[in-house]
C-alpha positions in Angstrom: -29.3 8.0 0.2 -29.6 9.1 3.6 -28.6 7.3 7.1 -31.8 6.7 7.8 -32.9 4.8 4.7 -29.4 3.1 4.8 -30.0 2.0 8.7 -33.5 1.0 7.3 -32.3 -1.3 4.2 -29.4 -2.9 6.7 -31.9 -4.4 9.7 -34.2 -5.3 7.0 -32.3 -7.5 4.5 -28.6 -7.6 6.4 -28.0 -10.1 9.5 -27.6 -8.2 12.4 -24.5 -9.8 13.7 -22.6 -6.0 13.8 -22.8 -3.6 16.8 -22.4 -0.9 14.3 -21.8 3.0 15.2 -24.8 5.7 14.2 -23.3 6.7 10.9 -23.1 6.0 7.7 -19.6 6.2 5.5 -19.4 7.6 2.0 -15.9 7.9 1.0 -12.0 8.6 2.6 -8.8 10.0 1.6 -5.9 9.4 3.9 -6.7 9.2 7.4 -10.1 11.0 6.7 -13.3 9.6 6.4 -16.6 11.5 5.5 -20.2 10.2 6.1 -23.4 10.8 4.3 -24.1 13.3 5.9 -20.9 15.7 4.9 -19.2 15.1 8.4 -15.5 14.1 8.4 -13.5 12.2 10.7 -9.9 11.4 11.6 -10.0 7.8 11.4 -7.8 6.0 14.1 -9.8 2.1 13.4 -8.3 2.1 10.0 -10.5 -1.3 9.2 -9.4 -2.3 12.4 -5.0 -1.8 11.4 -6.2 -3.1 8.4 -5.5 0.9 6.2 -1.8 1.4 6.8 -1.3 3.6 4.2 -5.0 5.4 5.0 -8.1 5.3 2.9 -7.5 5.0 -0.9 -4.1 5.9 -1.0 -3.4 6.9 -4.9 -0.5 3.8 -5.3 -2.9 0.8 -4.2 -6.1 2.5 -6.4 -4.0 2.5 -9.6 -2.4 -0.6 -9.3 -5.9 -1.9 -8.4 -7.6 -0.6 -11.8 -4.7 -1.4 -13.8 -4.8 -4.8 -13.1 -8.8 -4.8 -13.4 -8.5 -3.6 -17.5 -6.1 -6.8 -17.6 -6.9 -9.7 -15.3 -9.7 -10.1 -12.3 -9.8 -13.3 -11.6 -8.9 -16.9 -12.8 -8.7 -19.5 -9.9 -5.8 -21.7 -9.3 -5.8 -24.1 -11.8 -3.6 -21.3 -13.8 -0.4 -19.6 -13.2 -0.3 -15.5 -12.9 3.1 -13.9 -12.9 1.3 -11.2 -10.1 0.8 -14.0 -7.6 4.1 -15.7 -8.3 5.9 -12.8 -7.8 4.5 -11.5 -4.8 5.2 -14.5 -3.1 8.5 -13.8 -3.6 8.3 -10.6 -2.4 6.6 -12.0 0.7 8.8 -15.0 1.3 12.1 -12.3 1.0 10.2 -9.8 3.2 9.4 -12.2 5.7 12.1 -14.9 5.8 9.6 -17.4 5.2 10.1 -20.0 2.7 6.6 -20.4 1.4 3.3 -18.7 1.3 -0.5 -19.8 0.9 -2.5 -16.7 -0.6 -6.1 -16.7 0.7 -8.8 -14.4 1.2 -8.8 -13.6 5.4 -7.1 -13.5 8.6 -9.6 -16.1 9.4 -8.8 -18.8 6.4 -5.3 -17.7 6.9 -5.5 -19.0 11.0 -7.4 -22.7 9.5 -4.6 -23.1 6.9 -2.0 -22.8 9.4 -3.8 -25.2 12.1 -4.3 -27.6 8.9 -0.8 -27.8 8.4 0.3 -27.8 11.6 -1.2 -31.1 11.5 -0.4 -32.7 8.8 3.4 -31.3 9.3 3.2 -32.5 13.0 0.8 -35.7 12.8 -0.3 -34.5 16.3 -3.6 -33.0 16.7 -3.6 -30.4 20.0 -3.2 -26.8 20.2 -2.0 -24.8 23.0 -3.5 -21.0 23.0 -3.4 -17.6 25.1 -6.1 -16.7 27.0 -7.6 -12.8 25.8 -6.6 -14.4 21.9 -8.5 -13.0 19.2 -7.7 -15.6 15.8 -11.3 -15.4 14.1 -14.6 -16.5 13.6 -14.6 -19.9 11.8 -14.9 -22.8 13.7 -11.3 -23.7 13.8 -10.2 -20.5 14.3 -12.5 -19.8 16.9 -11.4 -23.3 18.7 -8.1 -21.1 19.5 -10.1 -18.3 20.9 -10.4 -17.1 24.4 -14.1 -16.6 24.2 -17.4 -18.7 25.5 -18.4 -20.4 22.2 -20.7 -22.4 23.8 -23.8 -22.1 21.0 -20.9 -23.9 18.4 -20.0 -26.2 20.0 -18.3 -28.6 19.0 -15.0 -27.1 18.2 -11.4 -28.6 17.8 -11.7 -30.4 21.7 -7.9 -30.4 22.1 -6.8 -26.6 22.6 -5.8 -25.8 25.8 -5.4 -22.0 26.9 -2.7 -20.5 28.9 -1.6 -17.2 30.3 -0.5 -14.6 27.7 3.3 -13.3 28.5 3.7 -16.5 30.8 6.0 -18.9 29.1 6.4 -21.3 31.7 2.2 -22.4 31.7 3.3 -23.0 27.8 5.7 -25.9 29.0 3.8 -27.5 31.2 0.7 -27.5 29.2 2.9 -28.9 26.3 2.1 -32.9 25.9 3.1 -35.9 23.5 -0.1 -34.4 21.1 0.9 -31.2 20.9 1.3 -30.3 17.2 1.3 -26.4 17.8 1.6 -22.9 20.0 -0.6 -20.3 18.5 -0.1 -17.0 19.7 -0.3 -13.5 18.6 2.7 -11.3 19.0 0.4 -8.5 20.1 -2.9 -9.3 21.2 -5.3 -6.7 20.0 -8.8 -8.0 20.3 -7.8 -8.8 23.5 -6.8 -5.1 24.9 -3.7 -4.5 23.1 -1.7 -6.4 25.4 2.5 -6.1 24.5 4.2 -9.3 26.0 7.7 -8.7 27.5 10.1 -8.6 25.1 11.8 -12.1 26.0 8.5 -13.8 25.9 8.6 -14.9 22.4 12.1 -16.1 22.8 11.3 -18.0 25.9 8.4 -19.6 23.7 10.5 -20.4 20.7 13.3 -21.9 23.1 10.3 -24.3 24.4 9.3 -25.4 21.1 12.2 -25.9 20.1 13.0 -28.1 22.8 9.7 -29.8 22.6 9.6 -30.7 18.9 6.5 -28.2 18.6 5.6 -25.3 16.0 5.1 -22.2 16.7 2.3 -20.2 14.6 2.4 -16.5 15.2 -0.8 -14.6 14.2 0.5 -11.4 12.6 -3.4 -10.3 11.2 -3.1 -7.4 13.2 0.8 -6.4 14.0 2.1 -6.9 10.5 3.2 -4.1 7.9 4.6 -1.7 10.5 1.8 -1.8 12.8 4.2 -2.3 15.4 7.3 -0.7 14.3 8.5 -3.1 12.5 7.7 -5.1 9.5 6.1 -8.1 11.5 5.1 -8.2 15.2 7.8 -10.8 16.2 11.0 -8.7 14.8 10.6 -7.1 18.1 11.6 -10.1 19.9 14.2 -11.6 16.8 12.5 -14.9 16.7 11.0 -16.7 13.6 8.1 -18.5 13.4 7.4 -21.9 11.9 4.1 -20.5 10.8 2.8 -17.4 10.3 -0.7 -15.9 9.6 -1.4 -12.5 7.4 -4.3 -10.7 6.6 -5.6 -7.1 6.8 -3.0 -4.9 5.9 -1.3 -6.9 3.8 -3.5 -5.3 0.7 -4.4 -2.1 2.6 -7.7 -3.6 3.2 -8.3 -4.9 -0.1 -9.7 -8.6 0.8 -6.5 -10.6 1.2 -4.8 -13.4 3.4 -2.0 -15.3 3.9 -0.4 -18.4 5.1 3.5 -18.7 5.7 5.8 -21.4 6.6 9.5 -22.2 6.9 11.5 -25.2 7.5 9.8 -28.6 7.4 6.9 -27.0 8.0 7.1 -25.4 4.4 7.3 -28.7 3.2 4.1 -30.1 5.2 1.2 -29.8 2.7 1.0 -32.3 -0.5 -1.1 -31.1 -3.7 -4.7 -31.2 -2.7 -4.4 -30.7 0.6 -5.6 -26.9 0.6 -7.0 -24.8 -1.8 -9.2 -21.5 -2.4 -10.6 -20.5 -5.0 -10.2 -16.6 -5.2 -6.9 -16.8 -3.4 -4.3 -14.9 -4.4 -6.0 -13.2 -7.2 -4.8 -11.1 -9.7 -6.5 -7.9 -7.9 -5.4 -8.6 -4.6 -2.3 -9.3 -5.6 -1.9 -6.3 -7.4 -3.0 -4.5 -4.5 -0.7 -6.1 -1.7 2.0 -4.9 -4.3 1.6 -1.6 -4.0 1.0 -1.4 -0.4 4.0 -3.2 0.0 6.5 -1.1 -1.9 4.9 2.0 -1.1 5.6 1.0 3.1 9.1 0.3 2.0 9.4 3.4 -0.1 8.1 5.8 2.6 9.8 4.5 4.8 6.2 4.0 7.4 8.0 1.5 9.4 10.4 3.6 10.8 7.6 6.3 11.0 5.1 3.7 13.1 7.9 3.6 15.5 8.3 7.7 16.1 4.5 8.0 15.5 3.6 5.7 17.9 6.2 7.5 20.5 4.6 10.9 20.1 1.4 9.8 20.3 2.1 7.6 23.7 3.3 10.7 24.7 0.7 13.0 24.2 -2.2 10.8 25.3 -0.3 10.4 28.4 -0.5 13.9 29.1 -4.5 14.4 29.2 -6.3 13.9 32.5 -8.9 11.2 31.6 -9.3 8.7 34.2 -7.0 5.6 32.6 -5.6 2.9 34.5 -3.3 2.2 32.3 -1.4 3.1 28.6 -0.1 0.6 26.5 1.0 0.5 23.0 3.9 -0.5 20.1 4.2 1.4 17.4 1.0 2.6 16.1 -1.0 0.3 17.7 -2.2 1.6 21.6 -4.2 0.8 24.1 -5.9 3.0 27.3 -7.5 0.8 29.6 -10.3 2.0 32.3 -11.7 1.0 35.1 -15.5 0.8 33.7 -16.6 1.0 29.7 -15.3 3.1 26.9 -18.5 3.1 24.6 -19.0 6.8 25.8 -15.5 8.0 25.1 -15.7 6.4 21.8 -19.3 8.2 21.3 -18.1 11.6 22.5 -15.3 11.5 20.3 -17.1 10.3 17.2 -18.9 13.5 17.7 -15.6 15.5 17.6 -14.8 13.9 14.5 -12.4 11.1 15.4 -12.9 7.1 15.1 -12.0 5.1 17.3 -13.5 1.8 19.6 -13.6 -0.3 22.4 -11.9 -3.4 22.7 -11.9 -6.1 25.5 -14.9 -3.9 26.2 -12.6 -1.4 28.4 -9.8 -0.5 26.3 -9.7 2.6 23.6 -8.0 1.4 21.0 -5.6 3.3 18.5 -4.5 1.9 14.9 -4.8 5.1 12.6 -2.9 4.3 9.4 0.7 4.6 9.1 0.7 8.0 7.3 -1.1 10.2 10.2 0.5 13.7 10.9 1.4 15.0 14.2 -0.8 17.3 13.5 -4.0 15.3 13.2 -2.5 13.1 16.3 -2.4 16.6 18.2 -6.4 17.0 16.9 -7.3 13.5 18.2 -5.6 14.3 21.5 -7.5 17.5 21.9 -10.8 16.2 21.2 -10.1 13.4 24.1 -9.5 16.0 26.1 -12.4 18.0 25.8 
């Protein structure tokens, strides 16, 4: 089928809630992506850090049609040994005591804020401002944007300063049940908080009998350099929120808890029906062990050196260059739709976020070598 008869079929029967680049994608292998038109691309989006190990990466496709000849998908009402023992693997990985499996960064954010809650018995939130947590009405209740036409939301959030600890104390009250905060914000122009920030925030909870919920949707899996976005700063969340990579893109979510906190939800409290399936669990597996087994953390962090580096180097009009990891940020003055247009047309992905800042997530397994193309075809 061609782009125009896909275009066609989309704005007649799809909801046009997607600002959606001119082309049409067909299939990937690695960091490449072709469309339907034969063109290939070095794909730095990655679903958005959501393809750490790149597009169908041979591990996660066999462990996904292995586990489809056996078991798709049951509900909760049963045991699997594939969910039970991946939330061991998460729990170990993580230092979390328990996990919720879900389907989205999104149901991920609304099971934490439930439990927060019912851990707590308080009902306020305090949140950054430029926070990105999703697009259901909790979720977006905790994000810096004008939601106006849904209202009404969760009343009692108020937002603070990102990388400003003290505005977190004082806007701290008897209510308080939670801080939500993302380690890295990336929706909001992949802004890295000083490392102490996090500590500082922990500290204050502490202090103020409040949990802390880290949002790890994005940094998580070596986006960052490290397994999870707050290793950086060596605290530990009371709850923490997974999505994205945590399959390689395969449909997945997750909710994690320690201390009394892991203890804060009763039977009935939360449920999802495809959660934790037998496919996504079989995928987040494989991602998993192959990150650990290829050692990508370690490689995010010399990556994500090299290409700091190198896009430091061209002569493109950014006021400023930011980034952990893989998982960068160039900021301008003005737009970056045309950048992100001119180098579509050299044959690398990449977009605009915070509506002035290129950002970079390629998957974990990029070369130098197809950094050094991306580079060149910034540069003209």
């Amino acid at each position: 089928m061609s782009f125009d008869e896909i275009r066609s079929l989309d704005s007649r029967y799809i909801f046009q809630t997607y600002t959606r680049q001119p082309i049409a994608l067909e299939s990937g292998s690695g960091v490449v992506l072709r469309d339907v038109d034969g063109n290939e691309y070095i794909d730095c989006v990655a679903g958005i850090a959501s393809c750490n190990l790149g597009h169908c990466h041979p591990r996660v496709v066999e462990a996904i049609q292995k586990q489809a000849e056996r078991l798709m998908h049951v509900t909760n009402l049963y045991y699997t040994e594939v969910q039970a023992t991946l939330g061991e693997k998460i729990t170990r990985l993580s230092g979390m005591d328990r996990v919720f499996f879900c389907n989205s960064g999104t149901e991920a954010v609304e099971a934490a804020l439930k439990l927060a809650r019912r851990t707590t018995g308080k009902k306020d939130f305090i949140a950054a401002r430029g926070s990105f947590h999703g697009r259901t009405l909790g979720a977006l209740s905790i994000t810096d944007k004008d939601n106006t036409p849904f209202e009404p939301l969760i009343r009692n959030v108020s937002f603070v300063q990102y990388n400003e600890s003290e505005e977190i104390e004082r806007a701290i009250g008897e209510d308080t049940a939670a801080v939500v905060l993302e380690p890295v914000q990336g929706e909001g122009g992949v802004n890295v908080p000083a490392r102490e920030y996090l500590r500082e925030v922990r500290e204050i909870c502490d202090e103020r009998d409040v949990l802390l919920i880290l949002d790890e949707v994005q940094t998580a899996f070596g986006r960052t350099g490290e397994w999870f976005g707050h290793q950086h700063s060596g605290v530990t969340p009371d709850i923490m929120t997974l999505a994205k990579s945590i399959a390689n893109g395969f449909p997945m979510g997750a909710m994690l808890a320690t201390g009394r906190a892991a203890d804060g939800f009763e039977r009935g409290d939360h449920a999802s029906t495809f959660g934790g399936n037998p496919l996504a669990c079989a995928a987040a597996h494989a991602t998993i062990d192959t990150i650990r087994e290829e050692d990508l953390v370690a490689a995010s962090r010399r990556k994500g050196r090299y290409f700091l580096e190198s896009l430091r180097s061209l002569s493109l009009d950014f006021i400023d260059l930011r980034g952990i990891g893989l998982m960068i940020g160039m900021e301008f003055e003005g737009g970056c739709g045309g950048i992100v247009e001119d180098a579509r047309k050299g044959g690398v992905l990449l977009n605009c976020t915070s509506e002035r800042v290129l950002r970079f997530v390629p998957p974990l397994i990029i070369t130098r070598e197809e950094i050094d193309r991306v580079v060149r075809v910034l540069g003209g």
